[in-house]
C-alpha positions as CSV (number, residue, x, y, z in Angstrom):
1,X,98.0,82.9,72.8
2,X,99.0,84.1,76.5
3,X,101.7,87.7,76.0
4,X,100.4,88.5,79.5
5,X,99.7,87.0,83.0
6,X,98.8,88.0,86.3
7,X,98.4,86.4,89.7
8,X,96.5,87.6,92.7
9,X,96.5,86.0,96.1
10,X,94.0,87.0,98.8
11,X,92.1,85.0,101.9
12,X,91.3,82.0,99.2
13,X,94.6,81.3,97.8
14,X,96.4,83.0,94.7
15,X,94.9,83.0,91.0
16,X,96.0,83.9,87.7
17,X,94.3,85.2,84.7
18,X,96.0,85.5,81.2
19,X,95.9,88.4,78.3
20,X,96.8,88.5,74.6
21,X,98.2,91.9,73.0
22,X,95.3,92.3,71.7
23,X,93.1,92.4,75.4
24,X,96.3,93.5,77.4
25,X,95.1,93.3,81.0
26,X,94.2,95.9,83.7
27,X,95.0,94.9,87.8
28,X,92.8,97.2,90.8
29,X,93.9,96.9,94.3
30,X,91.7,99.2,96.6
31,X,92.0,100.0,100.2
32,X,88.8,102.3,101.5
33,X,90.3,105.6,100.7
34,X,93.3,104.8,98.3
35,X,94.3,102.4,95.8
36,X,96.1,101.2,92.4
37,X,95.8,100.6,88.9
38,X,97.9,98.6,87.0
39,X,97.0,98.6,82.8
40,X,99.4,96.9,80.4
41,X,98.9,97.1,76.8
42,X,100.7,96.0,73.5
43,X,101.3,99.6,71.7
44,X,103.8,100.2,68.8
45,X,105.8,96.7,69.3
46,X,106.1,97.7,73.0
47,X,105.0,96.4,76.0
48,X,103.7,99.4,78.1
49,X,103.1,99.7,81.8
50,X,100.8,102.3,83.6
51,X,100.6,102.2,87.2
52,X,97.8,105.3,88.6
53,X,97.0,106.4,92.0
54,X,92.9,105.8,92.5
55,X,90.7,107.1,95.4
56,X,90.1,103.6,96.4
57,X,87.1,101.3,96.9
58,X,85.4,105.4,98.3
59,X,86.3,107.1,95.2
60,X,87.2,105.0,92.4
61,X,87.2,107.6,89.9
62,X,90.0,109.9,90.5
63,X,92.9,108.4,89.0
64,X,96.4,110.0,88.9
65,X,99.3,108.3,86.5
66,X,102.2,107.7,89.0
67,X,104.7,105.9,86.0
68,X,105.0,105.2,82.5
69,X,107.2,101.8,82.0
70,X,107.8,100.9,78.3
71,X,110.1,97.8,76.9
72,X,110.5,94.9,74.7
């Protein structure tokens, strides 16, 4: 069953994707030289958020954690 779900809308129209706890679900929105990661995750009967900083679509493997959001 669905705990998570995301849309995404772009040139074709928006879409939506789903995630248990058990999967969680990760979002990546890259510009050329900067970009974001969104991870959620089910963790100690928590929901917890991670948003990072990435070098983009140009270097997608520097990734800094910008905020830590954790609730119910």
């Amino acid at each position: 069953m669905a705990h998570y779900r995301a849309l995404i809308q772009g040139n074709r129209g928006e879409v939506s994707r789903l995630g248990t706890k058990k999967s969680g679900m990760k979002a990546v929105v890259n510009a050329w030289g900067i970009g974001v990661k969104v991870e959620v995750q089910y963790e100690n009967g928590e929901n917890v958020f991670r948003v990072y900083k990435t070098g983009g679509s140009n270097n997608n493997v520097h990734h800094v954690l910008v905020v830590e959001i954790r609730g119910a």
